[in-house]
Structures are given as structure tokens and as C-alpha cells.
PDBQT receptor file of N, H, CA, C and O in Angstrom, charges set to zero:
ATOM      1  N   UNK A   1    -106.487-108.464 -98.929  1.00  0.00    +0.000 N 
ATOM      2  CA  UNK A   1    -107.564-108.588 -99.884  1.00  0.00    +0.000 C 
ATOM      3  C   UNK A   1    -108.672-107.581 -99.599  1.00  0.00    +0.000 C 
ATOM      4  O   UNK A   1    -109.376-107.224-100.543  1.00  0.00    +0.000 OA
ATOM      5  N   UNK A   2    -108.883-107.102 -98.403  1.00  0.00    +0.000 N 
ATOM      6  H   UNK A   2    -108.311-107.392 -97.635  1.00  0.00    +0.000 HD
ATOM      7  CA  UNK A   2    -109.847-105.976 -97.807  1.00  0.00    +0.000 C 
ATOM      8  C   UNK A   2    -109.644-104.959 -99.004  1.00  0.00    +0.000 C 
ATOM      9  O   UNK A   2    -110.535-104.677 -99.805  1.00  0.00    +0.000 OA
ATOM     10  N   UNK A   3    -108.662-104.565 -99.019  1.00  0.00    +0.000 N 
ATOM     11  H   UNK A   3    -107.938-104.794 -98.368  1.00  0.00    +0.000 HD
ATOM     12  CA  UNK A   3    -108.520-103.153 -99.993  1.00  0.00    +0.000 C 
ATOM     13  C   UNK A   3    -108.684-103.534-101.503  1.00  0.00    +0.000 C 
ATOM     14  O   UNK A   3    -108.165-102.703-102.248  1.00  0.00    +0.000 OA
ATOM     15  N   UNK A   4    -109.140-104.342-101.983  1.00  0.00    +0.000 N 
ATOM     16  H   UNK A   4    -109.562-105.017-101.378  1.00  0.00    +0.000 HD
ATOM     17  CA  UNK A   4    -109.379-105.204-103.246  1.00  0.00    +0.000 C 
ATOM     18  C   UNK A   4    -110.848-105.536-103.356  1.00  0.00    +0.000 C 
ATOM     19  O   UNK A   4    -111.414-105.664-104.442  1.00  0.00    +0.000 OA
ATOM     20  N   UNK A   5    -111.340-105.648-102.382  1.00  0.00    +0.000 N 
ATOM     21  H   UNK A   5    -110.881-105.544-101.500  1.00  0.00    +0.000 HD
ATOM     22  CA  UNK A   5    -112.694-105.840-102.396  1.00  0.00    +0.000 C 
ATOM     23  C   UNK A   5    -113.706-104.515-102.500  1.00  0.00    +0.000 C 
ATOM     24  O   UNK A   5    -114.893-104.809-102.636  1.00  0.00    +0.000 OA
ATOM     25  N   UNK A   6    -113.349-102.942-102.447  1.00  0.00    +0.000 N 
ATOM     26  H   UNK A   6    -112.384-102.703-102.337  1.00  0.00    +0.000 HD
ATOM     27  CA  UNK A   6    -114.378-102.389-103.356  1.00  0.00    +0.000 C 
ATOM     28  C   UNK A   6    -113.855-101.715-105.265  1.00  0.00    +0.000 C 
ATOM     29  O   UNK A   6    -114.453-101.107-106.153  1.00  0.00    +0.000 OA
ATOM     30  N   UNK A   7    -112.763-102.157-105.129  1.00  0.00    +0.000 N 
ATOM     31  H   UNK A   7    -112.277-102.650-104.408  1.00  0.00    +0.000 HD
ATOM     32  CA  UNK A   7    -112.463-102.498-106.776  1.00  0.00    +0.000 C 
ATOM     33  C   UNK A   7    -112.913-103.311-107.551  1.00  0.00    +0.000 C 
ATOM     34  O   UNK A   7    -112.815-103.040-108.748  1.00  0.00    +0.000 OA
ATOM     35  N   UNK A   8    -113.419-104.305-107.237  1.00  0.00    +0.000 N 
ATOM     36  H   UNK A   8    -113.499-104.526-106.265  1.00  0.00    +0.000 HD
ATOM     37  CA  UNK A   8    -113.727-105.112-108.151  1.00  0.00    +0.000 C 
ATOM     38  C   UNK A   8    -115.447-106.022-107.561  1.00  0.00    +0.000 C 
ATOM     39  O   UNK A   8    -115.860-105.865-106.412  1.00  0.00    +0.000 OA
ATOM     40  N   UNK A   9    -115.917-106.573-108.211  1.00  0.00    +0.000 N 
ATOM     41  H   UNK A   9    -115.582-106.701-109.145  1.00  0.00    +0.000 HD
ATOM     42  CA  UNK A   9    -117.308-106.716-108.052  1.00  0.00    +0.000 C 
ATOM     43  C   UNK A   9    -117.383-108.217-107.981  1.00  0.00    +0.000 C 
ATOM     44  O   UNK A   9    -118.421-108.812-107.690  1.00  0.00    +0.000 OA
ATOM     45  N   UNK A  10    -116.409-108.718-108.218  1.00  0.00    +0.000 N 
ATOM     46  H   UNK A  10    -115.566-108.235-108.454  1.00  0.00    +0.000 HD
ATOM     47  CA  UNK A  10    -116.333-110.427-107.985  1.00  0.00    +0.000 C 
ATOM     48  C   UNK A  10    -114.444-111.140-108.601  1.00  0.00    +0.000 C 
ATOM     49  O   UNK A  10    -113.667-110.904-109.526  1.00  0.00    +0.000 OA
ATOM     50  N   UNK A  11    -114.490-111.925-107.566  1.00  0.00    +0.000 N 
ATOM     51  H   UNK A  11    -115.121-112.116-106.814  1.00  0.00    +0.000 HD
ATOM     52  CA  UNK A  11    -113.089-112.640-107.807  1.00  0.00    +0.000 C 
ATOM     53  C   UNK A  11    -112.647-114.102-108.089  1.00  0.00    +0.000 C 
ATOM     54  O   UNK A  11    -112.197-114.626-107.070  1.00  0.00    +0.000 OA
ATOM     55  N   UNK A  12    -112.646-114.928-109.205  1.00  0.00    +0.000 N 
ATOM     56  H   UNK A  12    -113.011-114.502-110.032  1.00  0.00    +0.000 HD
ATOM     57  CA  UNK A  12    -112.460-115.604-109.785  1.00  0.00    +0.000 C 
ATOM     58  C   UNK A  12    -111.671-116.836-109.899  1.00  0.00    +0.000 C 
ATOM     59  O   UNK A  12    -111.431-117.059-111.086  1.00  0.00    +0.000 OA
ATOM     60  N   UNK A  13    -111.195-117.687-109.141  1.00  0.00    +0.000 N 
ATOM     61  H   UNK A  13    -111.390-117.506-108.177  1.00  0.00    +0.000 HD
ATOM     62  CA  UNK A  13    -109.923-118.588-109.171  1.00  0.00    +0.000 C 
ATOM     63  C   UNK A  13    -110.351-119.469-110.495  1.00  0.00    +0.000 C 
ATOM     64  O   UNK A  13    -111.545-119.525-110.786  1.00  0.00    +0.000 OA
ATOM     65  N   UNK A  14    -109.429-120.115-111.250  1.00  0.00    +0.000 N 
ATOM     66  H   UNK A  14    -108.459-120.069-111.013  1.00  0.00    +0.000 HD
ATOM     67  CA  UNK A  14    -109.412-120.727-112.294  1.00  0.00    +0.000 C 
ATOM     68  C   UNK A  14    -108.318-121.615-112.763  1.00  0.00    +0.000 C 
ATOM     69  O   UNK A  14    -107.368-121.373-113.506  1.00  0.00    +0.000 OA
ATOM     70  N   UNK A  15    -108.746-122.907-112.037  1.00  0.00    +0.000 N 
ATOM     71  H   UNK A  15    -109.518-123.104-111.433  1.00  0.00    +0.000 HD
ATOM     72  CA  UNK A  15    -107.852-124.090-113.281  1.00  0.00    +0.000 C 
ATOM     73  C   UNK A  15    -107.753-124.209-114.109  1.00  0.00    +0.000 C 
ATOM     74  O   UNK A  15    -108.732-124.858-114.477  1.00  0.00    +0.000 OA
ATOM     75  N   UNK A  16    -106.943-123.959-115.148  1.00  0.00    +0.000 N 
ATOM     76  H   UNK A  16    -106.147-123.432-114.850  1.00  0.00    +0.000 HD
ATOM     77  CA  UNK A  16    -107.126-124.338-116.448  1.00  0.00    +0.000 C 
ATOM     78  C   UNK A  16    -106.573-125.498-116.553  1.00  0.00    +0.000 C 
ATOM     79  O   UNK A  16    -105.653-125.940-115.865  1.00  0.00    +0.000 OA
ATOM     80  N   UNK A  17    -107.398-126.252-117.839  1.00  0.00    +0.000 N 
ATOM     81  H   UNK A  17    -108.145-125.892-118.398  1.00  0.00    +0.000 HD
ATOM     82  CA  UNK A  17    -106.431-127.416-117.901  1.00  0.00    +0.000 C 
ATOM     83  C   UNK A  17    -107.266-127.734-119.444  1.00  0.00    +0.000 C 
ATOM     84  O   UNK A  17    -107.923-126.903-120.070  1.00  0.00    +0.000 OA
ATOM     85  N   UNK A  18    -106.992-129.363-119.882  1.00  0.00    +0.000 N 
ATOM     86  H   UNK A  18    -106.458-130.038-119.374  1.00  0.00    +0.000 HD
ATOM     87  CA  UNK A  18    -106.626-129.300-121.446  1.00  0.00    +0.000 C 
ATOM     88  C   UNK A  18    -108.213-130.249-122.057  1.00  0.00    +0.000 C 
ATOM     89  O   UNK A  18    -108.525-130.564-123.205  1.00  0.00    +0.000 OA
ATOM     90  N   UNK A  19    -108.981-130.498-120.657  1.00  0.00    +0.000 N 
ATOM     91  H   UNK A  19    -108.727-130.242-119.724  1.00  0.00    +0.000 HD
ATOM     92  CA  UNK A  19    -110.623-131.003-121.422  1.00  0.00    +0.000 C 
ATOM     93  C   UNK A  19    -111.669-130.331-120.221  1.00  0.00    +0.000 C 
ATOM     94  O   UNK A  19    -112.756-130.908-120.210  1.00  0.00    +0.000 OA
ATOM     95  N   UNK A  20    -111.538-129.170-119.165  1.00  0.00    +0.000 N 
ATOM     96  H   UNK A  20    -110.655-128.701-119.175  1.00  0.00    +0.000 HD
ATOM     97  CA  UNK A  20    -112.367-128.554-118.774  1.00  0.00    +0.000 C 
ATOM     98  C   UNK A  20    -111.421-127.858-118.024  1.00  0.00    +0.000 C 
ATOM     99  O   UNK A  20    -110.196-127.976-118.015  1.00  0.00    +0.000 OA
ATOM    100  N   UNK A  21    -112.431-126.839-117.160  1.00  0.00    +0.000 N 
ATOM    101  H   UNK A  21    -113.427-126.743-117.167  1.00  0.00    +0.000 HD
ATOM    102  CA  UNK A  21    -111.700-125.637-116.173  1.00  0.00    +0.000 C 
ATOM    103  C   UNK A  21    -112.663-125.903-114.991  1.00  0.00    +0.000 C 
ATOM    104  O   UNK A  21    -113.881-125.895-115.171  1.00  0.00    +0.000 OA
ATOM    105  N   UNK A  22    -112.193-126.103-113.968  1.00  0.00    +0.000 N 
ATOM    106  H   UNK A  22    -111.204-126.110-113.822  1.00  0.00    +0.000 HD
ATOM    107  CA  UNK A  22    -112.615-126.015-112.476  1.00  0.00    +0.000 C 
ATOM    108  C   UNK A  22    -112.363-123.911-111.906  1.00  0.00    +0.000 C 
ATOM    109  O   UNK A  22    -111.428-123.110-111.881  1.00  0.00    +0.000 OA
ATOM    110  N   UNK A  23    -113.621-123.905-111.618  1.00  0.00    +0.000 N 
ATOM    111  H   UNK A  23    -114.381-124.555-111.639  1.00  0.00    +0.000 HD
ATOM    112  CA  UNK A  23    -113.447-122.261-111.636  1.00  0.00    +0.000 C 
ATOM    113  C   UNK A  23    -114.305-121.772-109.923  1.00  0.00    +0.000 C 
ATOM    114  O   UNK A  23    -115.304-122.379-109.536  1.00  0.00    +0.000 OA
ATOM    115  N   UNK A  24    -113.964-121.152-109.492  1.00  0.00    +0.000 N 
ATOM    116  H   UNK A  24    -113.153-120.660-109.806  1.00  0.00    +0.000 HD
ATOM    117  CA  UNK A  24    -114.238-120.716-107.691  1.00  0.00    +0.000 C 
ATOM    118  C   UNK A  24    -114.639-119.375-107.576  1.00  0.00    +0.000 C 
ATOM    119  O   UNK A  24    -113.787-118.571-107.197  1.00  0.00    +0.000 OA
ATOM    120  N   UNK A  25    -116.191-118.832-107.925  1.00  0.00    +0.000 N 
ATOM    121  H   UNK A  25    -116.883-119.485-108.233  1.00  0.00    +0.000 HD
ATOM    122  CA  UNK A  25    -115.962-117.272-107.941  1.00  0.00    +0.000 C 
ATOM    123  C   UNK A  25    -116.916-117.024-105.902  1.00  0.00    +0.000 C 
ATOM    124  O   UNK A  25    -117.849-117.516-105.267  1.00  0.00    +0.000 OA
ATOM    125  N   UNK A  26    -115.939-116.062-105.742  1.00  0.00    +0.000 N 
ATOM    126  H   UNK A  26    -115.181-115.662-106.258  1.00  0.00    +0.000 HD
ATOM    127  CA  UNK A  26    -116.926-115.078-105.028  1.00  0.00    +0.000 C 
ATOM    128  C   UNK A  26    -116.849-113.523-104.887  1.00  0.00    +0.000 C 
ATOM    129  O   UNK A  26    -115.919-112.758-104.632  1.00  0.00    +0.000 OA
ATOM    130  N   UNK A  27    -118.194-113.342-105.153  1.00  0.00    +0.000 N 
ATOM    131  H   UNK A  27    -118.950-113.964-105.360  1.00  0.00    +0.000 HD
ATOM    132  CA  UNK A  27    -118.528-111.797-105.255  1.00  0.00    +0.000 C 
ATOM    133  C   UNK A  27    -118.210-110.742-104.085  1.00  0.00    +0.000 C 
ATOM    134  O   UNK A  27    -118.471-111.070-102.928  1.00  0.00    +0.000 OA
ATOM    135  N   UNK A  28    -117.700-109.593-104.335  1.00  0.00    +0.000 N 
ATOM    136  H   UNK A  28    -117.488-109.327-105.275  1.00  0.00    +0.000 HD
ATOM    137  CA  UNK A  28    -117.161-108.940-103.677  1.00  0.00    +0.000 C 
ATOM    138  C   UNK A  28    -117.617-108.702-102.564  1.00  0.00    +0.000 C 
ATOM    139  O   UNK A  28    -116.811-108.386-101.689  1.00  0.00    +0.000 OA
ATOM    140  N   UNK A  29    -119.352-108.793-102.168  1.00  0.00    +0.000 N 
ATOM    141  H   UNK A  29    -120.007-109.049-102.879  1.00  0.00    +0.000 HD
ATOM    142  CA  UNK A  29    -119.748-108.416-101.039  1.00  0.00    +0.000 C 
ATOM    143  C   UNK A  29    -119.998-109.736-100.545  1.00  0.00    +0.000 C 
ATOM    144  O   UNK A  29    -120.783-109.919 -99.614  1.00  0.00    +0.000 OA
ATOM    145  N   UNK A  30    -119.395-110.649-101.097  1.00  0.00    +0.000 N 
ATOM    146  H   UNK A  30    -118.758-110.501-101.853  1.00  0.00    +0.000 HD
ATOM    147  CA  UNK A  30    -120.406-112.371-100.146  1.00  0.00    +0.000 C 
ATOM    148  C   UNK A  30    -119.239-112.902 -99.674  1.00  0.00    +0.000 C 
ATOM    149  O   UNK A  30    -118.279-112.782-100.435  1.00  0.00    +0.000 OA
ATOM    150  N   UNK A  31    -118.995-113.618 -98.324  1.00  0.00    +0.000 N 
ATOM    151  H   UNK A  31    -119.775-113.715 -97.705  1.00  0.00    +0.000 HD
ATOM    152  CA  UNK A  31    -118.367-114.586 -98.276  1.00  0.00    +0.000 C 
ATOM    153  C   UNK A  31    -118.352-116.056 -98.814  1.00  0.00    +0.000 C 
ATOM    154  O   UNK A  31    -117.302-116.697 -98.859  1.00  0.00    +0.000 OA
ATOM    155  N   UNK A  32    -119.563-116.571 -99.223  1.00  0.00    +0.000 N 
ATOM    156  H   UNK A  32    -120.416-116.051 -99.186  1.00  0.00    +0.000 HD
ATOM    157  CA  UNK A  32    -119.772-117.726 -99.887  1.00  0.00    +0.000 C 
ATOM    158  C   UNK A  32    -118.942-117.693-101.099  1.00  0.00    +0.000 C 
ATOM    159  O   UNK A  32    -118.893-116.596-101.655  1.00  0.00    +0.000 OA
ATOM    160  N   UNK A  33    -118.217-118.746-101.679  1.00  0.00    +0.000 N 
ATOM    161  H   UNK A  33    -118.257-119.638-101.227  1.00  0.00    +0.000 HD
ATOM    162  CA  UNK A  33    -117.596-118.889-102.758  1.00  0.00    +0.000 C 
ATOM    163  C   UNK A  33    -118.453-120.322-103.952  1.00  0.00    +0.000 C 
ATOM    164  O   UNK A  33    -118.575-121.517-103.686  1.00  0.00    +0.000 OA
ATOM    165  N   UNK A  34    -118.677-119.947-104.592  1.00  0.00    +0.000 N 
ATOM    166  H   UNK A  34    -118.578-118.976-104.809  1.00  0.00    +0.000 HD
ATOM    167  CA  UNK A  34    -119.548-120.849-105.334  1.00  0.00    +0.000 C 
ATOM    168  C   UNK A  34    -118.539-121.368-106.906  1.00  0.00    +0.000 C 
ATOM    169  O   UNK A  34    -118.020-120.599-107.714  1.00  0.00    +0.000 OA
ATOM    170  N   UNK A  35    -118.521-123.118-106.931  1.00  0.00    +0.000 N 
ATOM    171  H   UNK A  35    -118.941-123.744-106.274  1.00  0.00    +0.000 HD
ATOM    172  CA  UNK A  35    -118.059-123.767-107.546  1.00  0.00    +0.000 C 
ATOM    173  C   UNK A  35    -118.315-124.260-109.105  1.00  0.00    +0.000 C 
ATOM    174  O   UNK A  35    -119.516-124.448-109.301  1.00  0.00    +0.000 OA
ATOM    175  N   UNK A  36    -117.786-124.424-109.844  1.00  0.00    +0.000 N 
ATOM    176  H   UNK A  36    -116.810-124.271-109.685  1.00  0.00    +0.000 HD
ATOM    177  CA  UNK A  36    -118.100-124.122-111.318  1.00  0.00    +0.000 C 
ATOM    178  C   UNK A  36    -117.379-125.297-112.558  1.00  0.00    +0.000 C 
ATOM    179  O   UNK A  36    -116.655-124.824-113.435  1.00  0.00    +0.000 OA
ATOM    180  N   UNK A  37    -117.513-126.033-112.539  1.00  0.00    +0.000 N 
ATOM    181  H   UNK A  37    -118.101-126.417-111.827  1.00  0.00    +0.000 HD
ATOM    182  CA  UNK A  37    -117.039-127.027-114.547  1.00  0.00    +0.000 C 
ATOM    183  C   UNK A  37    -117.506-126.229-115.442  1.00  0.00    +0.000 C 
ATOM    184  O   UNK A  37    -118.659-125.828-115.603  1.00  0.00    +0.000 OA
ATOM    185  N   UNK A  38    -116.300-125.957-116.178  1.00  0.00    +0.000 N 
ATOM    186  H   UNK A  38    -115.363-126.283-116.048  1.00  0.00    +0.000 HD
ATOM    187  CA  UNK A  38    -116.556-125.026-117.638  1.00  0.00    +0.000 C 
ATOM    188  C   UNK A  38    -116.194-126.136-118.232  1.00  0.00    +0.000 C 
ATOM    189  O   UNK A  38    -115.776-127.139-117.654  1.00  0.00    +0.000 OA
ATOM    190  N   UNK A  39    -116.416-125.926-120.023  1.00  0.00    +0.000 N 
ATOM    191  H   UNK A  39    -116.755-125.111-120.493  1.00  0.00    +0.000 HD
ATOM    192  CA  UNK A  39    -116.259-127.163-120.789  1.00  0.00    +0.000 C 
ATOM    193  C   UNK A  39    -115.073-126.564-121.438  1.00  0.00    +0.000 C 
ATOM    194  O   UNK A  39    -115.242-125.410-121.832  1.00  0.00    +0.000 OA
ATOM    195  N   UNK A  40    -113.718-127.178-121.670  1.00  0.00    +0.000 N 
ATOM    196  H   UNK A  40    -113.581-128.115-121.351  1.00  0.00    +0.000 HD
ATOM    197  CA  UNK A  40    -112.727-126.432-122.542  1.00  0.00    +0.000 C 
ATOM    198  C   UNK A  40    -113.478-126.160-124.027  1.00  0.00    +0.000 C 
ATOM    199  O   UNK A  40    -113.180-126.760-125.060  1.00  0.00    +0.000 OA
ATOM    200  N   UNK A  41    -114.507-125.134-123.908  1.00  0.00    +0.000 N 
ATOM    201  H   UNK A  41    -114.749-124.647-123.069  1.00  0.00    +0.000 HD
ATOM    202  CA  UNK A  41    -114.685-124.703-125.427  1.00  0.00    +0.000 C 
ATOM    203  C   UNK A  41    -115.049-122.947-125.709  1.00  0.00    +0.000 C 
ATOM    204  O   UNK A  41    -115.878-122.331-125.040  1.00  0.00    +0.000 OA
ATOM    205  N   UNK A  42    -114.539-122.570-126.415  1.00  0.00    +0.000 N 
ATOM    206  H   UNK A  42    -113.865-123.071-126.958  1.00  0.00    +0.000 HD
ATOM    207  CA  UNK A  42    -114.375-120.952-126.426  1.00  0.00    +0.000 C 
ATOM    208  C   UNK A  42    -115.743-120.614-125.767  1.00  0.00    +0.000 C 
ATOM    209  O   UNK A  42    -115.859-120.287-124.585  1.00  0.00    +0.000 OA
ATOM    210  N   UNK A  43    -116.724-120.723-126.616  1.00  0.00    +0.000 N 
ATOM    211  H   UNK A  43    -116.631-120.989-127.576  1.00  0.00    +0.000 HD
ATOM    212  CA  UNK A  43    -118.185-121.135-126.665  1.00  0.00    +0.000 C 
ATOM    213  C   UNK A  43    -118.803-121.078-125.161  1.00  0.00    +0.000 C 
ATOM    214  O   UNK A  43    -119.462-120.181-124.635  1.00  0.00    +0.000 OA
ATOM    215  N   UNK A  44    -118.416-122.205-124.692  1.00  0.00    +0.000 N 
ATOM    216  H   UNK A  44    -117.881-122.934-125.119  1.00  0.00    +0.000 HD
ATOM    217  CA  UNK A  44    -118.625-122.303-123.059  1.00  0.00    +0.000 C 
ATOM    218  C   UNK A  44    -117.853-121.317-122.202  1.00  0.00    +0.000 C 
ATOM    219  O   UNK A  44    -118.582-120.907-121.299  1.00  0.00    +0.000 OA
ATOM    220  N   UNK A  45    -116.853-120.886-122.170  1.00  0.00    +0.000 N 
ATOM    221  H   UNK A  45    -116.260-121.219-122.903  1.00  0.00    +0.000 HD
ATOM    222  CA  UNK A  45    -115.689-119.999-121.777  1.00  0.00    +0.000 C 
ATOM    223  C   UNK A  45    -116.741-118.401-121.736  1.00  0.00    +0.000 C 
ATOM    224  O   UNK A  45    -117.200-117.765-120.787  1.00  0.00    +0.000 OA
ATOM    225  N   UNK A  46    -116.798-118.239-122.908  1.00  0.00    +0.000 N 
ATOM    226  H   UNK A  46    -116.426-118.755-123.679  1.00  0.00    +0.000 HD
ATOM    227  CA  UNK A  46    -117.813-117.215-123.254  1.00  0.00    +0.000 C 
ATOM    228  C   UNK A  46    -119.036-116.559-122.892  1.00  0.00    +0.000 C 
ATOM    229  O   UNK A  46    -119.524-115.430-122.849  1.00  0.00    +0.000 OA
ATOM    230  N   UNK A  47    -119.345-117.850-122.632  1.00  0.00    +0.000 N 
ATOM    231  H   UNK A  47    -118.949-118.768-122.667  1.00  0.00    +0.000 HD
ATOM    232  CA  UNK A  47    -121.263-117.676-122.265  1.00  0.00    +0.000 C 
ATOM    233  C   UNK A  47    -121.127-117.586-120.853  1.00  0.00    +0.000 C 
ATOM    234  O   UNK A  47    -122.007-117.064-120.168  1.00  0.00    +0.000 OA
ATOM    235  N   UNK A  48    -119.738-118.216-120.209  1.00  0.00    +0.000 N 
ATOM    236  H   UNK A  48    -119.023-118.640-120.765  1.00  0.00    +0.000 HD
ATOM    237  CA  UNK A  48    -119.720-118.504-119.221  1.00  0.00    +0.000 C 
ATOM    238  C   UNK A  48    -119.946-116.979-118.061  1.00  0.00    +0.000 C 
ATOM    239  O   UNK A  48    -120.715-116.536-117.209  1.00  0.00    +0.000 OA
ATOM    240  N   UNK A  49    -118.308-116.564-118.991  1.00  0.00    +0.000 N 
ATOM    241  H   UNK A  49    -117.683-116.924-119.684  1.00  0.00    +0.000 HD
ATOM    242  CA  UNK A  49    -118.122-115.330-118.509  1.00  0.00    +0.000 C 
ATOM    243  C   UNK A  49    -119.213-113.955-118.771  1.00  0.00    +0.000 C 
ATOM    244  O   UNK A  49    -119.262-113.084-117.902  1.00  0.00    +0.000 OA
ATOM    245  N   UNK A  50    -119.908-113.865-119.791  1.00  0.00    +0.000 N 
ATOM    246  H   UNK A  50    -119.868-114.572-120.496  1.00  0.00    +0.000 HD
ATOM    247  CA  UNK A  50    -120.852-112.983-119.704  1.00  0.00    +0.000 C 
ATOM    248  C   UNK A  50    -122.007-113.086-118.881  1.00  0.00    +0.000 C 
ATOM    249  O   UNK A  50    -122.329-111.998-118.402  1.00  0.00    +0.000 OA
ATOM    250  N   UNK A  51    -122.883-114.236-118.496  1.00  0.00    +0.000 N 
ATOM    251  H   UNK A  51    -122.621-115.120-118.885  1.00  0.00    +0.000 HD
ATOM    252  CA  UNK A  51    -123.349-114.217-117.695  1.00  0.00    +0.000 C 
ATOM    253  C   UNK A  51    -122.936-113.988-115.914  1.00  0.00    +0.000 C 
ATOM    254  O   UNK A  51    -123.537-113.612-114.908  1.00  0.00    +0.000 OA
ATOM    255  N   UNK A  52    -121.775-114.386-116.207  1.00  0.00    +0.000 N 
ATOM    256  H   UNK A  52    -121.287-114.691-117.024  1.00  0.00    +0.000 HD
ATOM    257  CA  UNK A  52    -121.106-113.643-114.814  1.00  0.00    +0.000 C 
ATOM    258  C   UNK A  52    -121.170-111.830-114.481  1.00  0.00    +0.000 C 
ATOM    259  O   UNK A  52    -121.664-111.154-113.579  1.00  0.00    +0.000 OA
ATOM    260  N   UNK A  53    -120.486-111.560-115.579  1.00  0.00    +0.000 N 
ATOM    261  H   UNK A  53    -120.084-112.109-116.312  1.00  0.00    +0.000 HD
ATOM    262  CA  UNK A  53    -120.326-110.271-115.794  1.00  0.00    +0.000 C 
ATOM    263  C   UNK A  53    -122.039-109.492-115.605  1.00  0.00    +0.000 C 
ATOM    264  O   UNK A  53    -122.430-108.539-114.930  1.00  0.00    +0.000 OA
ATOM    265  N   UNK A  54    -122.743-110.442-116.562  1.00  0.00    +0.000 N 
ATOM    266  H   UNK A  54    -122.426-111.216-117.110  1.00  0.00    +0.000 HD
ATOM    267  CA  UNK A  54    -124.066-109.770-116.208  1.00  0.00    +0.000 C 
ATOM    268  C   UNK A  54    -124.492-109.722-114.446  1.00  0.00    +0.000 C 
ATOM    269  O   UNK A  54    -124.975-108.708-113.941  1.00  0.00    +0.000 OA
ATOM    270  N   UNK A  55    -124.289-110.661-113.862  1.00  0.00    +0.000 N 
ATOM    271  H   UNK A  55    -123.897-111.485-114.272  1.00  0.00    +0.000 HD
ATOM    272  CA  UNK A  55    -124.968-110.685-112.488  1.00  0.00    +0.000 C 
ATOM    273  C   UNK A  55    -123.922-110.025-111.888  1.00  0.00    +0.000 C 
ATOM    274  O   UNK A  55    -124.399-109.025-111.351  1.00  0.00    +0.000 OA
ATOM    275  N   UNK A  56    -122.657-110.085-111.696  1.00  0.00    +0.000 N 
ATOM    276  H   UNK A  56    -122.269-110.897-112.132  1.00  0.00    +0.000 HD
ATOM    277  CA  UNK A  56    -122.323-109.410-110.526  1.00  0.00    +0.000 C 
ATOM    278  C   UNK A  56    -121.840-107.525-111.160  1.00  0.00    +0.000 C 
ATOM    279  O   UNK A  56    -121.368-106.592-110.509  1.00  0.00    +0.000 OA
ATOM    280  N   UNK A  57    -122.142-107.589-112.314  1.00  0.00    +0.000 N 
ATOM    281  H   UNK A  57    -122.526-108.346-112.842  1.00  0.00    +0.000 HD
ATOM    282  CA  UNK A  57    -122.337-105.869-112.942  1.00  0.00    +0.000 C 
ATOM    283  C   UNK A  57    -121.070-104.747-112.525  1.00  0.00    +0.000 C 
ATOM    284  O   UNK A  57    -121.143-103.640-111.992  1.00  0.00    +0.000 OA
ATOM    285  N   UNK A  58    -119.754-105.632-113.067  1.00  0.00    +0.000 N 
ATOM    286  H   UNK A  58    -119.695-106.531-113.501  1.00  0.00    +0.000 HD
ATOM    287  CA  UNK A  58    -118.574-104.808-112.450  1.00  0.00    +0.000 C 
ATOM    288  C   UNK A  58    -117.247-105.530-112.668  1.00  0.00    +0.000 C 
ATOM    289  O   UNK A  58    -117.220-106.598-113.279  1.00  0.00    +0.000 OA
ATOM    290  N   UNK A  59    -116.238-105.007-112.218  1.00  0.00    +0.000 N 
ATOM    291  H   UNK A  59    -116.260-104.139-111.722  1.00  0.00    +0.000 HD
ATOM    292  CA  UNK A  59    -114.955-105.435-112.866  1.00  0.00    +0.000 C 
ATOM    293  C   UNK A  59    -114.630-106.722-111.902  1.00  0.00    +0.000 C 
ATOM    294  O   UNK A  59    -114.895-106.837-110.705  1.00  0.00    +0.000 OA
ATOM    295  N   UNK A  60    -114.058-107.542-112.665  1.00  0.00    +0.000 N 
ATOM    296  H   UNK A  60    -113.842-107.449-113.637  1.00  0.00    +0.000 HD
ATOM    297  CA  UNK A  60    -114.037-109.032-112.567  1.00  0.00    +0.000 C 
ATOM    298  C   UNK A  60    -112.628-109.263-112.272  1.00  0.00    +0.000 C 
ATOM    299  O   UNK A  60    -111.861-109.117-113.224  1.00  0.00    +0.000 OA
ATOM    300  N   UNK A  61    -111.989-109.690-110.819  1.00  0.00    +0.000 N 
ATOM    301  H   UNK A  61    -112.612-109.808-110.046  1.00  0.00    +0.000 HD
ATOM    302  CA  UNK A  61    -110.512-110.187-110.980  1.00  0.00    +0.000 C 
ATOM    303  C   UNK A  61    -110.382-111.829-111.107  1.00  0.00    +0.000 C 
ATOM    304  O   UNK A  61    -110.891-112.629-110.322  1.00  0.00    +0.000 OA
ATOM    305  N   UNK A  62    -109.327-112.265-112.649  1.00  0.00    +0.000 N 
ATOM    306  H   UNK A  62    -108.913-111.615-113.287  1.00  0.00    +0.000 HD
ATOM    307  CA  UNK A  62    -108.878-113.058-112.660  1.00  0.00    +0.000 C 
ATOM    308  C   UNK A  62    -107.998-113.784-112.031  1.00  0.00    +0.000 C 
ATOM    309  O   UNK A  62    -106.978-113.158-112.316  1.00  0.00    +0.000 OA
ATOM    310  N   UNK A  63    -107.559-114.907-111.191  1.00  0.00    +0.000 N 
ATOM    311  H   UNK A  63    -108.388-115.416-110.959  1.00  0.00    +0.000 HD
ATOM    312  CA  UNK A  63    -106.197-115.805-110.902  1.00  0.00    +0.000 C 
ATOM    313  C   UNK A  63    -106.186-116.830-111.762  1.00  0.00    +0.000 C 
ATOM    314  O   UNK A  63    -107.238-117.458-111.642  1.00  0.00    +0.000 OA
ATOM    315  N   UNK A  64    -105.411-117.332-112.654  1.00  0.00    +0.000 N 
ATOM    316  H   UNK A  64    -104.556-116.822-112.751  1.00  0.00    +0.000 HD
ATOM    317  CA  UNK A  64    -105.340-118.737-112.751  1.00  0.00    +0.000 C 
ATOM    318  C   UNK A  64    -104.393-119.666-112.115  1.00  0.00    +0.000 C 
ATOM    319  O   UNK A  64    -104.485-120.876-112.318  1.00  0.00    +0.000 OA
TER     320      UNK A  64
């Protein structure tokens, strides 16, 4: 994962499932991983992810 960490600016784990998403991001330079309930709605999904995108200002890896 060392060689992955100056590609991308934050890394993402993501449950999906069928009435919310349990989501685990940590940013490329932090060891802390910080915990997240999304609401299954595009809407929430959305807002979710742009404000991410805004703070950590860089390419975002997905897992689900």
C-alpha cells in the first residue's frame, strides 16, 4: 500500500448495502481512519462524496 499512497489523496472502504452504507476513509498522509453512515440516497451519496473530494483535494481510491 506504501506505493499507493502518493497516488491518491485519500482511500475509501465501503459497504454497500440496501437502506445505508457504512464507509472507512483515510487520507493519504494520516494514519487515523475515520468512520461514516451514508443514507442509501443518491442525494446523500453525492453530497457525501463532494465534500470529501473537497477536503482531501485529489484522487480518491474506491473498495467496496
Amino acid at each position: 500500500m506504501n506505493e499507493m499512497k502518493g497516488k491518491f489523496a485519500a482511500f475509501v472502504g465501503l459497504d454497500w448495502a440496501d437502506k445505508k452504507h457504512d464507509v472507512c476513509v483515510q487520507e493519504g498522509n494520516v494514519e487515523q481512519r475515520k468512520c461514516h453512515v451514508i443514507e442509501h440516497k443518491p442525494e446523500a451519496i453525492e453530497q457525501w462524496l463532494v465534500e470529501l473530494h473537497k477536503k482531501v483535494k485529489g484522487n480518491i481510491a474506491v473498495v467496496l
